[in-house]
Each structure stands twice: as structure tokens, then as C-alpha cells.
LOFITOR-761901 format. One record per residue (C-alpha): z, x, y negated; chain; residue in three letters. Coordinates in Angstrom, 2 decimals, always signed. Layout:
REM residues N
<c3 Z, c1 X, c2 Y, chaine A, residu ala>
...
//
This chain:
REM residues 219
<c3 +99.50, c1 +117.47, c2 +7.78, chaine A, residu unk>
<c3 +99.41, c1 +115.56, c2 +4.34, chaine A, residu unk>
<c3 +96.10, c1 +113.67, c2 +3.40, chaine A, residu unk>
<c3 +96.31, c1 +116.73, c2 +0.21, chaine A, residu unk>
<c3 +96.64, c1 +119.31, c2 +2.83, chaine A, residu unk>
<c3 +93.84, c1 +118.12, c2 +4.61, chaine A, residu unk>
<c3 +91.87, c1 +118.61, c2 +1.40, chaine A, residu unk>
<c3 +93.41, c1 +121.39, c2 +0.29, chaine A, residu unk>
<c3 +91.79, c1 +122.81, c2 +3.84, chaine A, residu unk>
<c3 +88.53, c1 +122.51, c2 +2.95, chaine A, residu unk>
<c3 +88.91, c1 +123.84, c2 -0.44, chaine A, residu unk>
<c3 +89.99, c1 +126.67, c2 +1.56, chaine A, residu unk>
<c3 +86.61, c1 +126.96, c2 +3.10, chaine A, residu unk>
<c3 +84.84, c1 +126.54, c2 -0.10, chaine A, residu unk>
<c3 +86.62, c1 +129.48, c2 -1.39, chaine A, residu unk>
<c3 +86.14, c1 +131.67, c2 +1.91, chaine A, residu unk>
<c3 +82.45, c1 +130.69, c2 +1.32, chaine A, residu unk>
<c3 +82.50, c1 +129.24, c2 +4.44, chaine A, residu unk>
<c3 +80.76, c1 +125.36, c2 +5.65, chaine A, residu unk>
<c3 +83.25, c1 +122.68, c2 +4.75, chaine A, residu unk>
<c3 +83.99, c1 +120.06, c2 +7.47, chaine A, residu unk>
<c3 +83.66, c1 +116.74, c2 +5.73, chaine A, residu unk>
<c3 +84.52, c1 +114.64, c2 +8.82, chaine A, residu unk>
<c3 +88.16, c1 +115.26, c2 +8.39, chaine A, residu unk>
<c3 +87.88, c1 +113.09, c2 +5.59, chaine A, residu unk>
<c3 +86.63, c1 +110.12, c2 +7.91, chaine A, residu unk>
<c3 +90.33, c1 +110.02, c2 +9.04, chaine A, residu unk>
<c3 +92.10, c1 +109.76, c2 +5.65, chaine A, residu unk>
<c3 +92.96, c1 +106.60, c2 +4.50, chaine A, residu unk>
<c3 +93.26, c1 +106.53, c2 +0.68, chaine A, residu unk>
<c3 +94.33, c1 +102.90, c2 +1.01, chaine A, residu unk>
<c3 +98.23, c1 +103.98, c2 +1.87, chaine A, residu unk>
<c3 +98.98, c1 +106.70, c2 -0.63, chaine A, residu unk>
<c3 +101.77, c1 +106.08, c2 -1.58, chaine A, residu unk>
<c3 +101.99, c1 +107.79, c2 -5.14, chaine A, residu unk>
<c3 +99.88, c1 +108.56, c2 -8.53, chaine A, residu unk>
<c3 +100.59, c1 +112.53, c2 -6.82, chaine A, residu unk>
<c3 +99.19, c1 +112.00, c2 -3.37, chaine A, residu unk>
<c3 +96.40, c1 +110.70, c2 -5.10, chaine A, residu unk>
<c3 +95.85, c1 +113.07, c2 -7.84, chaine A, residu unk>
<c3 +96.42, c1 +116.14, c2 -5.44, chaine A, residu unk>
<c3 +94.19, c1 +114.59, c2 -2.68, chaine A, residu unk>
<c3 +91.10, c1 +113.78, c2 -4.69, chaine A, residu unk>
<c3 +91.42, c1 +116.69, c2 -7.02, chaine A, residu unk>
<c3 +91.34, c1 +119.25, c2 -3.78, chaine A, residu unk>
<c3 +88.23, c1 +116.97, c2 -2.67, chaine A, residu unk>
<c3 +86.61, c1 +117.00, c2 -5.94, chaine A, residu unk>
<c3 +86.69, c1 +121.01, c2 -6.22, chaine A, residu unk>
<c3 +86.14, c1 +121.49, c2 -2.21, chaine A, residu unk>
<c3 +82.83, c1 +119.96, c2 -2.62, chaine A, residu unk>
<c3 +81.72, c1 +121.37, c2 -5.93, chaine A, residu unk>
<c3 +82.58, c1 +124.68, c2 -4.65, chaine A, residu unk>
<c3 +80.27, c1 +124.07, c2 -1.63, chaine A, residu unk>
<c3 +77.50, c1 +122.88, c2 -3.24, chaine A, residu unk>
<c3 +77.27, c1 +125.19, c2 -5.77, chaine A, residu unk>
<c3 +77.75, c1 +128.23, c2 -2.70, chaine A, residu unk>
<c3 +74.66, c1 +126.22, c2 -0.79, chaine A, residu unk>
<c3 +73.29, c1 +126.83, c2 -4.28, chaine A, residu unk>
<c3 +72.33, c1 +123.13, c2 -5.04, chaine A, residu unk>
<c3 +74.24, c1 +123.70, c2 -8.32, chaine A, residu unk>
<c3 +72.45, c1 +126.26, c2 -9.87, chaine A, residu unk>
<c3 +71.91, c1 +128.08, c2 -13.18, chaine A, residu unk>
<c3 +73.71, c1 +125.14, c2 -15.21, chaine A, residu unk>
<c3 +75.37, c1 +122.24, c2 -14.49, chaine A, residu unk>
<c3 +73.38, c1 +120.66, c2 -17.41, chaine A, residu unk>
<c3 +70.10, c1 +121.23, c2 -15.55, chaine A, residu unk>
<c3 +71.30, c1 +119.63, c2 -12.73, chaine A, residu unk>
<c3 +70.65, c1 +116.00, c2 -13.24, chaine A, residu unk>
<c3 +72.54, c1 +113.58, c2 -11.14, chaine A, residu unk>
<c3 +74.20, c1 +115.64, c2 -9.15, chaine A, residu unk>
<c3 +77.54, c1 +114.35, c2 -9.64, chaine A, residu unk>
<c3 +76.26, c1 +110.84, c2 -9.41, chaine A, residu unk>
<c3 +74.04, c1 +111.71, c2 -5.79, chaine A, residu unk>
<c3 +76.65, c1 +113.87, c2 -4.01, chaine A, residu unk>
<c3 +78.54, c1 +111.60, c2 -1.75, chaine A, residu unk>
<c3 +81.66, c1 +111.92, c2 +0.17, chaine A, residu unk>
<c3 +83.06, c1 +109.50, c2 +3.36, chaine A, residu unk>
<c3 +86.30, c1 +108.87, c2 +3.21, chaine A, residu unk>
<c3 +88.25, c1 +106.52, c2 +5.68, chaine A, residu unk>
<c3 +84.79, c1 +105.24, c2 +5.92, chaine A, residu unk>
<c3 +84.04, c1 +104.65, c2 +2.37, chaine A, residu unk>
<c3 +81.19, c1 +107.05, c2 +0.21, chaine A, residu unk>
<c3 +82.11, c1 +107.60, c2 -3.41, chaine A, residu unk>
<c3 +80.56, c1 +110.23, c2 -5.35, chaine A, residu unk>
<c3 +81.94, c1 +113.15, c2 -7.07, chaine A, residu unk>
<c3 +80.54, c1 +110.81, c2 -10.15, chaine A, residu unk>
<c3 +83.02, c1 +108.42, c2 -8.76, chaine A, residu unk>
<c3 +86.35, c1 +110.63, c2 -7.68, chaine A, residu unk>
<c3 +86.45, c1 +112.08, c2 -11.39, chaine A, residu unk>
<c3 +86.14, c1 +109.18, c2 -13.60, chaine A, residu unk>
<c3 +86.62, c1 +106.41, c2 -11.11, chaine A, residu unk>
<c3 +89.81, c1 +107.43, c2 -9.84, chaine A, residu unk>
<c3 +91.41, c1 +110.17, c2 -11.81, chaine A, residu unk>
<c3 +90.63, c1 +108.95, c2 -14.66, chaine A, residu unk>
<c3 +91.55, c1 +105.39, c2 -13.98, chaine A, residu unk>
<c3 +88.07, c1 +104.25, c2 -14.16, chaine A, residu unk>
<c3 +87.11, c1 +105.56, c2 -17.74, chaine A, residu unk>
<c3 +83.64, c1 +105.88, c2 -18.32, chaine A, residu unk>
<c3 +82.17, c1 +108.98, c2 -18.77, chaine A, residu unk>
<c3 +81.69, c1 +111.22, c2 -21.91, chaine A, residu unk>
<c3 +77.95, c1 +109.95, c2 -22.41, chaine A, residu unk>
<c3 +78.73, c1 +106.24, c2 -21.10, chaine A, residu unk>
<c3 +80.16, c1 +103.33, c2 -22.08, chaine A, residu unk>
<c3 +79.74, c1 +101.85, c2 -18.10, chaine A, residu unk>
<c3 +83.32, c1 +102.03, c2 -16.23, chaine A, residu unk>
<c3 +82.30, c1 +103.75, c2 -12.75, chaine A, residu unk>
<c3 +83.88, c1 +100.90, c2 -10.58, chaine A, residu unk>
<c3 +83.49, c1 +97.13, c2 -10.85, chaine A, residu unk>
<c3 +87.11, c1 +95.38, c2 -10.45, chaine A, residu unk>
<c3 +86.05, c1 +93.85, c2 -7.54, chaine A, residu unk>
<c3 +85.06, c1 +97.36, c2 -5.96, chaine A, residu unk>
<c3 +87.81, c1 +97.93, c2 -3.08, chaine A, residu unk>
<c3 +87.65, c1 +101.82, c2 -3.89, chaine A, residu unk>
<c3 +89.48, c1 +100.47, c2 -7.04, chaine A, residu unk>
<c3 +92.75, c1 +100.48, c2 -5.12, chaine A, residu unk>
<c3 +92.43, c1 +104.32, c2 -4.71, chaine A, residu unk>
<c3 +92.69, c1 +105.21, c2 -7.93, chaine A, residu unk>
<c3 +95.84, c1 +106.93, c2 -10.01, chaine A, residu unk>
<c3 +97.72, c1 +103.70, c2 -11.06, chaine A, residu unk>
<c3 +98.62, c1 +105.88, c2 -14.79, chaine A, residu unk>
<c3 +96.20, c1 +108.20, c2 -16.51, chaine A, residu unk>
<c3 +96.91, c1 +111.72, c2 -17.38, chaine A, residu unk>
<c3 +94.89, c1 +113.56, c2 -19.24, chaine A, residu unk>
<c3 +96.49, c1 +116.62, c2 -17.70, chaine A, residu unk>
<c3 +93.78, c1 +115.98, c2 -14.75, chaine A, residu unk>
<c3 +91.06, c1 +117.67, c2 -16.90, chaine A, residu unk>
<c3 +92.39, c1 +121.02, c2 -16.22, chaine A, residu unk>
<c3 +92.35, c1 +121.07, c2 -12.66, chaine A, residu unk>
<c3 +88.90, c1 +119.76, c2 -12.27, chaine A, residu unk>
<c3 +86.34, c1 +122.48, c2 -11.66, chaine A, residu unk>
<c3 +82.34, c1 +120.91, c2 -12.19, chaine A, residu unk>
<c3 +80.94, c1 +124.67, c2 -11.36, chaine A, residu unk>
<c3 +80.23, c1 +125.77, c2 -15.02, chaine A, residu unk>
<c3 +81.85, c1 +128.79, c2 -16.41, chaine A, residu unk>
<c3 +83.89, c1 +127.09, c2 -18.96, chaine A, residu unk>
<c3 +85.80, c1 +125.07, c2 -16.58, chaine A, residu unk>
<c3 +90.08, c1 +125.47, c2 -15.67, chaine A, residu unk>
<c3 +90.19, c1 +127.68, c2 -12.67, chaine A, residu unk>
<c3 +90.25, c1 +126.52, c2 -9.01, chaine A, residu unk>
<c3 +93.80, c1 +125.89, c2 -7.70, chaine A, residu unk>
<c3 +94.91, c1 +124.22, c2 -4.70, chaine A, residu unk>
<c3 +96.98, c1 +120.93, c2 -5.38, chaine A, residu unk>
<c3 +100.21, c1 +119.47, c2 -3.13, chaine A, residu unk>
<c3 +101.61, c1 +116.25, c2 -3.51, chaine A, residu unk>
<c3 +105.17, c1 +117.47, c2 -4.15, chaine A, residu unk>
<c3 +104.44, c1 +120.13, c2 -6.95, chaine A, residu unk>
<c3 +101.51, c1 +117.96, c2 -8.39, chaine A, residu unk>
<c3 +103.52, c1 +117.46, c2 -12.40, chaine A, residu unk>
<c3 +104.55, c1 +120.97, c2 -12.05, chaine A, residu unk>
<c3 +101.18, c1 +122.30, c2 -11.07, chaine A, residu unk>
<c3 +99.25, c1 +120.11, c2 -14.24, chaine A, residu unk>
<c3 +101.72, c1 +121.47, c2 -15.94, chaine A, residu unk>
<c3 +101.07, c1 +125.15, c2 -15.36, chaine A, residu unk>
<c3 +97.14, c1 +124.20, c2 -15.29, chaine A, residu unk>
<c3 +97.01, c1 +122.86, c2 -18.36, chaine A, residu unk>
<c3 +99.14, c1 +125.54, c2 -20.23, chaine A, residu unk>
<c3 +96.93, c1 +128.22, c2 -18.66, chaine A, residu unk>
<c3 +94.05, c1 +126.92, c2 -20.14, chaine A, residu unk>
<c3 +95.24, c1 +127.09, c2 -23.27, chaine A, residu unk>
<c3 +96.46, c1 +129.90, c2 -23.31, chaine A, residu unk>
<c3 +92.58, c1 +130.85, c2 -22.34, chaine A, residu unk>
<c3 +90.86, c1 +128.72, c2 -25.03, chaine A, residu unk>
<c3 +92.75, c1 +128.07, c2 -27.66, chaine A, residu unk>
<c3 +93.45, c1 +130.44, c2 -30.42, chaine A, residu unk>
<c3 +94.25, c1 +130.98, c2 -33.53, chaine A, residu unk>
<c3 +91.16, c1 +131.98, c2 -35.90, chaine A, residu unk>
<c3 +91.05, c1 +132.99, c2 -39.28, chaine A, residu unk>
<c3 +93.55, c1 +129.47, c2 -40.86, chaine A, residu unk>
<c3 +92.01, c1 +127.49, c2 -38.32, chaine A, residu unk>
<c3 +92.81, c1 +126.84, c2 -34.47, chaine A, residu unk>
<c3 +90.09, c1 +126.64, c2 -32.14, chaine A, residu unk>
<c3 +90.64, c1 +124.06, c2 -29.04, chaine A, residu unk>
<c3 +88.93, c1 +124.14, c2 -26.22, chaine A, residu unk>
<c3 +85.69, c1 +122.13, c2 -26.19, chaine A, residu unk>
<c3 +86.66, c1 +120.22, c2 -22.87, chaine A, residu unk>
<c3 +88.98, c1 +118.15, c2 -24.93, chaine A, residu unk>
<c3 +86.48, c1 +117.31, c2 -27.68, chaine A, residu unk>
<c3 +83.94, c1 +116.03, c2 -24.96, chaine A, residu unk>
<c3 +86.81, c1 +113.74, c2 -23.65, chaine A, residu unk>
<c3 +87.80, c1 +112.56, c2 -26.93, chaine A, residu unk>
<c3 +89.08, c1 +109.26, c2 -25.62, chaine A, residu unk>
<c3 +91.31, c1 +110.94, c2 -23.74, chaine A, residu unk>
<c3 +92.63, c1 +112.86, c2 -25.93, chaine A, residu unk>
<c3 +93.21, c1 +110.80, c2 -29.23, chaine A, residu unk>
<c3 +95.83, c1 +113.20, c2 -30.91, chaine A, residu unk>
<c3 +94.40, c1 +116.68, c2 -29.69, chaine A, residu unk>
<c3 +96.84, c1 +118.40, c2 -32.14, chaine A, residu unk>
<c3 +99.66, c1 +116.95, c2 -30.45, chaine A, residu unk>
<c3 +98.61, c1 +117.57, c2 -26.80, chaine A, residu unk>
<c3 +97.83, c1 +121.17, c2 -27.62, chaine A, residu unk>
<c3 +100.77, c1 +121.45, c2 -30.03, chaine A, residu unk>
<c3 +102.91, c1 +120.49, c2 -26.48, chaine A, residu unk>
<c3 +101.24, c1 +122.77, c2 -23.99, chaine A, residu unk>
<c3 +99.68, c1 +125.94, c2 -26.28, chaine A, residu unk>
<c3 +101.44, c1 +129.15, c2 -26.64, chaine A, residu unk>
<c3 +103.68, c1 +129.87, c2 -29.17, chaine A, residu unk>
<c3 +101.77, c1 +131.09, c2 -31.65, chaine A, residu unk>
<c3 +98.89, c1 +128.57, c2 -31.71, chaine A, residu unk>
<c3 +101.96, c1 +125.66, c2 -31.73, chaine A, residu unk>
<c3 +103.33, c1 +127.60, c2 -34.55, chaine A, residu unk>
<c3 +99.69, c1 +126.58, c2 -36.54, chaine A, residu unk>
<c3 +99.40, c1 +123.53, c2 -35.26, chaine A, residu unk>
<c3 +102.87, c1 +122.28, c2 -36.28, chaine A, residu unk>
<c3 +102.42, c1 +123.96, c2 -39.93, chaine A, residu unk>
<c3 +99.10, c1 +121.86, c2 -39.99, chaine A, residu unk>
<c3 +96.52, c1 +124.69, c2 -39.84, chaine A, residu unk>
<c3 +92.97, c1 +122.70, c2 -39.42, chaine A, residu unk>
<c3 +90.98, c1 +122.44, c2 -35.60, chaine A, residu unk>
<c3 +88.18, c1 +123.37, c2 -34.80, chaine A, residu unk>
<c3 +86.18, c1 +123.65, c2 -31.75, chaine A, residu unk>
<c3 +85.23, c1 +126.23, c2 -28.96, chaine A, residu unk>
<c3 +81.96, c1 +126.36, c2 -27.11, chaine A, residu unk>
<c3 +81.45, c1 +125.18, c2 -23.69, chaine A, residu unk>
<c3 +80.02, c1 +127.17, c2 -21.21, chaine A, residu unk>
<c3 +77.47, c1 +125.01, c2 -18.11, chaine A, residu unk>
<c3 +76.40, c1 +127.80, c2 -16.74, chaine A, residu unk>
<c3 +77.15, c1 +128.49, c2 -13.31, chaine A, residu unk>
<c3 +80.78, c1 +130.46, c2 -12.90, chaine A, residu unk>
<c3 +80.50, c1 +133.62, c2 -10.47, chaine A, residu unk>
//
């Protein structure tokens, strides 16, 4: 069984509604993956596994917003290591960015967690990360061989979801106007992964504008 398999087990837990078993995470060493893929497909499976819990042992409730430091205080052990959700999302998938409302890089370069973390950013990652609220990409189960294929079809689906032509405008999804910095050309990204009819504006240079986001809890 694959380090991503592993995770995608407990995800499968999280989804049955059933407890999660954490300790098989003990075992994992994130030290010897051996690809950006492993990686992204591993931590991504942890990431939602554990949001999924926490919002089923209702910790996460109402909104995400009114949860305070919960993605900062909830902890995982791997191969012997904590790192927080806080951690797995902009530490290592996003190649230690900081967060939207930071300018503080979530790992230190002399942090040996740094050596887990996807060695080329891709801002495809944001829609296969699920934080609990509404408004967030579905939850999908990630494997190391179909991970490009998978981001692919993620990220499509999406926007096929959220954006949308309106009036002479396009509305994009709000997700990629609170990462910003990773998306500098948001035209372009969507213009590459929308459907055909909201490329079609894009390309003829109909103006953007932006959806809402949703924090409330999902169902």
C-alpha cells in the first residue's frame, strides 16, 4: 500500500462518518517520496481526511470563519513529526506561501518538514483542497499515478461550477481572488480550464468579476 493509499484510507473513514485512525500516519515517512505526485496526493488525502473528521466530531461548526485557529491548532503526526493542517496547505502544497491574510511563510528554511514539501507549485492544488465550507471543490480521493490527470479534472469541474458568464461580464470563482498570488493572470488560468463558453468571453476580453464565497459549513 502507497503512503497516498494509506491516506486515501482514512479519507475513506471520514466520508463513511466513521473515527479516522491517525496512527497509520506514524509509519509514513514523507522524507522518501519520491515525486511532486506522491506528495501532492498524500498530503491532499490527509488534509481533507482530517477536515472531514473534525468537522463530523463537529469541532468545525457553523462557519469556518468563526472558527479561529483551527487550521493553525489541529495537528497531525506523521513519521513522527506534527504539522498542522495550517502547515500541510500552505507549507507544503503550496511550497511554503504564506497565507491569504499573511505575509509570514509557514516554515522557517531551517524547518526539516521543509523537505516534504511539493518541490514546484501548482495552483491546480486549490481545487482539491476541501476547508469544510460550502464553497469549497468537492472531496475526491487522490493517487499518485493519476495525480495531473485528477487536478486536471478537479479544477475544470470547478469551473464549470463557478464560473459563468453574466450579463458582458464573467464571474470567477472567489477562491482564486483570495489566492491572488497564486493566480496572477486569472483570465488566463480560467481561459485554460473553463468551459467553452466562458473561454469564448474570456478570449474576446469580456471583463471579470467575482463570485461570493460561501464559509459556512457544507452538508
Amino acid at each position: 500500500m502507497t503512503p497516498a493509499e494509506a491516506a486515501a484510507g482514512l479519507l475513506a473513514a471520514a466520508r463513511a462518518g466513521e473515527p479516522i485512525d491517525e496512527q497509520r500516519l506514524m509509519a509514513v515517512a514523507p522524507d522518501l517520496f519520491a515525486s511532486d505526485a506522491a506528495r501532492g496526493a498524500f498530503w491532499t488525502n490527509v488534509y481533507n481526511a482530517v477536515v472531514l473528521d473534525r468537522v463530523r466530531q463537529g469541532v468545525l461548526t457553523s462557519s469556518v470563519k468563526r472558527t479561529p485557529g483551527f487550521f493553525a491548532a489541529t495537528l497531525v503526526n506523521v513519521g513522527g513529526r506534527p504539522i498542522s493542517l495550517h502547515g500541510i496547505e500552505h507549507g507544503l502544497l503550496r511550497c511554503n506561501r504564506p497565507a491569504p491574510w499573511s505575509f509570514w511563510r509557514p516554515l522557517r528554511p531551517s524547518d526539516p518538514r521543509v523537505a516534504w514539501m511539493l518541490a514546484v507549485f501548482d495552483p491546480r492544488i486549490h481545487f482539491a483542497l476541501n476547508c469544510g465550507a460550502r464553497s469549497c471543490p468537492p472531496i475526491a480521493a487522490y493517487d499518485e499515478a493519476r495525480w495531473h490527470a485528477q487536478l486536471d479534472l478537479a479544477t475544470a469541474s470547478y469551473l464549470a461550477t463557478e464560473a459563468r458568464a453574466e450579463g458582458e461580464a464573467v464571474v470567477l470563482p472567489a477562491l482564486m481572488r483570495l489566492y491572488a498570488r497564486d493566480f496572477p493572470d486569472p483570465r488566463a488560468f480560467a481561459a485554460q480550464h473553463a468551459t467553452t463558453p466562458v473561454r469564448a468571453r474570456l478570449l474576446a476580453g469580456a471583463p471579470v468579476r467575482w463570485g461570493t464565497y460561501d464559509w459556512t459549513i457544507g452538508g
